[in-house]
N, C-alpha and C positions, 0 to 999 in steps of 0.2 A: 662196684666190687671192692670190698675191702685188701687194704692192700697190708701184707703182714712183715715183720721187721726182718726175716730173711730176705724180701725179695729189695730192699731199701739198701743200694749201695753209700749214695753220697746224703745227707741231710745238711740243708743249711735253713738252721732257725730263728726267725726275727732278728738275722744280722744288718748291724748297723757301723758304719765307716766315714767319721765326719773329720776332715780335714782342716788345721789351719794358715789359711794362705799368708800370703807378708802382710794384707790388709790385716787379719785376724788380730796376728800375732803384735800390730802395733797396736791396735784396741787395747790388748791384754797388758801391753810394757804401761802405757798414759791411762792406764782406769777405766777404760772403756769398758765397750759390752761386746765381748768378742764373738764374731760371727762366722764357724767352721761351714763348710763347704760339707755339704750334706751328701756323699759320695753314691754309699748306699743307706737304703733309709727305713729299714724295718723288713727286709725279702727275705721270705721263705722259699724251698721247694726242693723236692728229694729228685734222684735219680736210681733207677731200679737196676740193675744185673742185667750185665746186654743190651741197657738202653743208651740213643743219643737223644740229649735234649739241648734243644738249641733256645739260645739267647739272642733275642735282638733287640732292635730300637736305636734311635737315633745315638751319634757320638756325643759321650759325652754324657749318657743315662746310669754308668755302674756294668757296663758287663766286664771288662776288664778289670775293675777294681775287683770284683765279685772271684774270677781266677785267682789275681794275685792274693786274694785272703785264704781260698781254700789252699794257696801253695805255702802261705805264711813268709808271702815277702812284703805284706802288710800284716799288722795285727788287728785283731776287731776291736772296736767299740765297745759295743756289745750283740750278744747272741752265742749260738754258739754253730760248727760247722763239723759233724760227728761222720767218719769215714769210716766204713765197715766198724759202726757200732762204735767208734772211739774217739773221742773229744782231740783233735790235734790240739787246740788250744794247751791243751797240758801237759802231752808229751815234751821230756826232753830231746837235747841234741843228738842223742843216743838213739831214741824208741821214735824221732825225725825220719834221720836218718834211713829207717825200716820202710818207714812211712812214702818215702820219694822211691822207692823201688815197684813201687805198689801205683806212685801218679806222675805221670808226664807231661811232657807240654809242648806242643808243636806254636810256634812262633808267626805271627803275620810276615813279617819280609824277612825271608832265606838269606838276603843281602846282608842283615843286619844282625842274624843271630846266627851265624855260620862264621867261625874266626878263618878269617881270610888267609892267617900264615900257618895253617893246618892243612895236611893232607886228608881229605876224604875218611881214610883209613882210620884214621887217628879222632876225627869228628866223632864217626862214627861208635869208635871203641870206647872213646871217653869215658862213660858212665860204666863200661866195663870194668876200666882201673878203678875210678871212682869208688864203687861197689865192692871192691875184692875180687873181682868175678874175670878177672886178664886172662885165664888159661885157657888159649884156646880163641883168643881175641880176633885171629884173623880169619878165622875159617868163621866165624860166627857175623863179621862183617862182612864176608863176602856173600853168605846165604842171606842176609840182610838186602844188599845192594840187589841181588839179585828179584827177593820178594815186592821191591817197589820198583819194579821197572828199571834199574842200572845194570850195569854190567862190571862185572867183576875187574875190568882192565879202568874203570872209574877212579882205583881205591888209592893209587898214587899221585890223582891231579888233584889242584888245588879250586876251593869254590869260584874264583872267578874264570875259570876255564867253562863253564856251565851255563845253560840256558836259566832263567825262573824257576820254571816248570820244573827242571832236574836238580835246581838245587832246595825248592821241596821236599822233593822225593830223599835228596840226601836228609835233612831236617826229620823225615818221620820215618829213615831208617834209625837216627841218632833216638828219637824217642821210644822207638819198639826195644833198644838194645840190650834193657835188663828186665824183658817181658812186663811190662807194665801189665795191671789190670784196669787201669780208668788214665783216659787221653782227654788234655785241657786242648781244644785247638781251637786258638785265637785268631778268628780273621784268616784260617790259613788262606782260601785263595781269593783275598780281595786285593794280592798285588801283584794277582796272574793276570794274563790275557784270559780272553773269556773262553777262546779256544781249547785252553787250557786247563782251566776253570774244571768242566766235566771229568776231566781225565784223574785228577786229582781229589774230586768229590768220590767218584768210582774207586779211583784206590782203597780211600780212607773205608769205604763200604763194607769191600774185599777182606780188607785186612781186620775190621771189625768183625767182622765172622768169621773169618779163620779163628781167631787167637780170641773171639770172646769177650772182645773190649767192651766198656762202658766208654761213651763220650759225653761230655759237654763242651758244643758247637757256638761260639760264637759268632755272631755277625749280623751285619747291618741290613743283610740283603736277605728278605723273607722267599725269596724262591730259590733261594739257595736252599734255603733252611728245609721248604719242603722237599724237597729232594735226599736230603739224609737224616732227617728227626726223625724221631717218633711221635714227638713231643715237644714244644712250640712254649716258652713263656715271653712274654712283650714287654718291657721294660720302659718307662720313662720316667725321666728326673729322679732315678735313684730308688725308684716302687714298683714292683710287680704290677701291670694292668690286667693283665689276663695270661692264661696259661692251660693248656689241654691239649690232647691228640692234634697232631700237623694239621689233616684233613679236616675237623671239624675246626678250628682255627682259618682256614682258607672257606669252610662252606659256610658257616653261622658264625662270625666272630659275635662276640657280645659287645665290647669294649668301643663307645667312638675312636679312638686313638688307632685300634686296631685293624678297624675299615679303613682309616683314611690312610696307613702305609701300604694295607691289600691294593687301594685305588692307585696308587704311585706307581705299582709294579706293572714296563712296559708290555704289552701286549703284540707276539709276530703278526697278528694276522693287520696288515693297514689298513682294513676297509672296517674295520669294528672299530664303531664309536665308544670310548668309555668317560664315564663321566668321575672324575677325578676331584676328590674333595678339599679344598682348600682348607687350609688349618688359620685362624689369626694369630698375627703377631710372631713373636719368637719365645724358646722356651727362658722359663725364670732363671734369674737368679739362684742359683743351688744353696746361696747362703741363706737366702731368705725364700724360699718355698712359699707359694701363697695357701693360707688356710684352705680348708674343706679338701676338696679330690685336688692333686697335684694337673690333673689335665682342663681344669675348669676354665679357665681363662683363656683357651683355644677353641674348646668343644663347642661345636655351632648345636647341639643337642643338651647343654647345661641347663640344671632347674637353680632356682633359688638357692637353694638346700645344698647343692652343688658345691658350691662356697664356702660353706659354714661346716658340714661333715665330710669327715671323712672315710671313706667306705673301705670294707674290709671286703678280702676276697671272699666272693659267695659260691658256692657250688649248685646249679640250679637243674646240672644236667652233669650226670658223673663222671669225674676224671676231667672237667672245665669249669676254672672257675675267671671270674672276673669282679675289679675292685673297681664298679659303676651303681650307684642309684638306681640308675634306670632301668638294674635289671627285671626288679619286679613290675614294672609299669610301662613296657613295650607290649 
C-alpha cells in the first residue's frame, strides 16, 4: 500500500556519519590516507504518525549515532533527515529551537541523565523554563508525576532517593513536559531489572496512546522490540539489513543476520530444543568495511557475489524489505 507524505512523520535519507578517530586523524597530520569510522553508512527509513519503530542490532552498528543526528548533536555527512516535512539540517538556532519542543528523548540510565542536585520538581519543569512555558510549572509537574506512575509527594526528593525503575519514570515525565510529538527512547530499559522492564515498556504504550506519540525505539534486545513496534528495522555495521512490520520480522525474516539474533532470543519453555546459529568471527572493522554485503564474512549462507556486491534494500513482500542477494533465490 502506498504510503502518502501526510502520513510520513520522521524521513531519514541515505544518511551517512563517518568519524575520525586519533588513528584517522594522525593519517591526515603525516600524509596518509585517512580512514573515518563509518558510523552510519547510507540508512534510510521513515516513521509514520502514531508509529514506534524500533532499532536494533548489535552495539556498536549506528542506532545511537542515528538519534544523536536526528537530534543534531552530531551533524551528517551526508543525506538528509526531514521532520514533519522540514530539512532540520537547515534550520537555524531560532526555527531549532521550535523544532526540540516537537522531539524528545528519553535516556538509557536514569543514573546518569537525571542531575543528581536537582529536585524532581525541578527535573521535571526544566524544559518548561527552558521553553517559555513556567506558568503554571508545578501543577503541570505534578499531573506529569502523577501520569507515569509517581506520586506527587515525589516532587521535592532528590534522584538518588529513587529505585531505577522510578527514576525512569521521572526521565519520561521530564520528556513529556512540553508535549512532545515524537519520543527518541534509547535503550530506555536495558539498565532496568527485567521485572521491571515490562512495567516501563507498558507505560511507554500507555502514554503513546494517550498523547499520540510517534516513537523511535532503540535496542539491542528484539523482544523487547516486539512487544512495542510496529515496525522492526535491523542494523549492522552502520547499514540497514532488513526492516518491516514486528510480526512478519519475527515470522519470515529474510535477512541471514536477522535469524541468527531471532535464534539468540532465550526461550521460557526448558524442555524446547532451539537450534541457535553461530555467526563467524567478529564484526569488521568499521574503518574498513569489507566489499560487497557488510554481513558476508559471517553469513554461513554467502554466495560468491556476496563479496563483491552490494545489495540494496529490495521490497519482495510490502512494507519488508531486505539488503540480501538471496532474496530472489531462496
Amino acid at each position: 500500500m502506498a504510503i502518502t507524505k501526510m502520513e510520513i512523520f520522521l524521513e531519514v535519507k541515505d544518511v551517512k556519519k563517518y568519524f575520525f578517530d586519533h588513528r584517522g586523524l594522525l593519517d591526515m597530520i603525516f600524509g596518509g590516507l585517512a580512514s573515518p569510522v563509518r558510523a552510519v553508512d547510507g540508512v534510510s527509513f521513515h516513521i509514520r504518525r502514531g508509529e514506534c519503530l524500533g532499532l536494533v542490532g548489535e552495539s556498536g552498528c549506528g542506532k545511537t549515532t542515528i538519534a544523536r543526528l536526528i537530534l543534531r548533536i552530531y551533524e551528517l555527512t551526508s543525506g538528509q533527515i526531514l521532520f514533519e516535512g522540514r530539512d532540520i539540517q537547515n534550520l537555524d538556532r531560532k526555527e531549532l529551537k521550535k523544532v526540540y519542543q516537537r522531539i524528545q528523548i528519553i535516556f538509557q540510565d536514569p543514573r546518569t541523565s537525571l542531575d543528581p542536585r536537582m529536585k524532581v520538581s525541578d527535573i521535571v519543569g526544566e524544559p518548561l523554563e527552558i521553553h517559555g512555558r513556567g506558568r503554571g510549572k508545578r501543577e503541570k509537574v505534578m499531573k506529569l508525576l502523577s501520569l507515569t506512575g509517581l506520586s506527587p509527594t515525589h516532587a521535592d526528593r532528590y534522584p538518588h532517593e529513587f529505585s531505577g525503575g522510578q527514576q525512569q519514570r521521572i526521565a519520561i515525565a521530564r520528556a513529556l513536559a512540553i508535549d512532545p510529538a515524537f519520543v527518541i527512547c534509547d535503550e530506555p530499559v536495558s539498565a532496568l531489572d527485567v521485572s521491571i522492564q515490562g512495567q516501563i515498556l507498558n507505560l511507554l504504550m500507555d502514554l503513546q496512546e494517550t498523547f499520540k506519540l510517534s516513537y523511535l525505539f532503540i535496542t539491542h534486545d528484539l523482544s523487547v522490540a516486539r512487544h512495542i513496534c510496529n515496525r522492526i528495522g535491523v542494523m549492522y555495521l552502520g547499514q540497514m539489513m532488513e526492516i518491516g512490520p514486528a510480526d512478519e520480522i519475527f515470522e519470515n525474516p529474510f535477512h541471514p543476520y536477522t535469524r541468527a539474533l531471532l535464534s539468540a532470543i532465550p526461550h521460557p519453555d526448558p524442555d524446547l530444543v532451539l537450534q541457535q546459529i553461530s555467526l563467524r568471527g567478529e564484526p569488521p572493522d568499521p574503518r574498513k568495511p569489507p566489499s560487497g554485503c557488510r554481513f558476508s564474512g559471517r553469513c554461513n549462507e554467502a554466495l560468491p557475489e556476496c563479496f563483491e556486491r552490494e545489495p540494496a534494500l529490495q521490497e519482495p513482500e510490502t512494507d519488508h524489505a531486505a539488503a540480501c542477494l538471496l532474496l530472489g533465490k531462496r
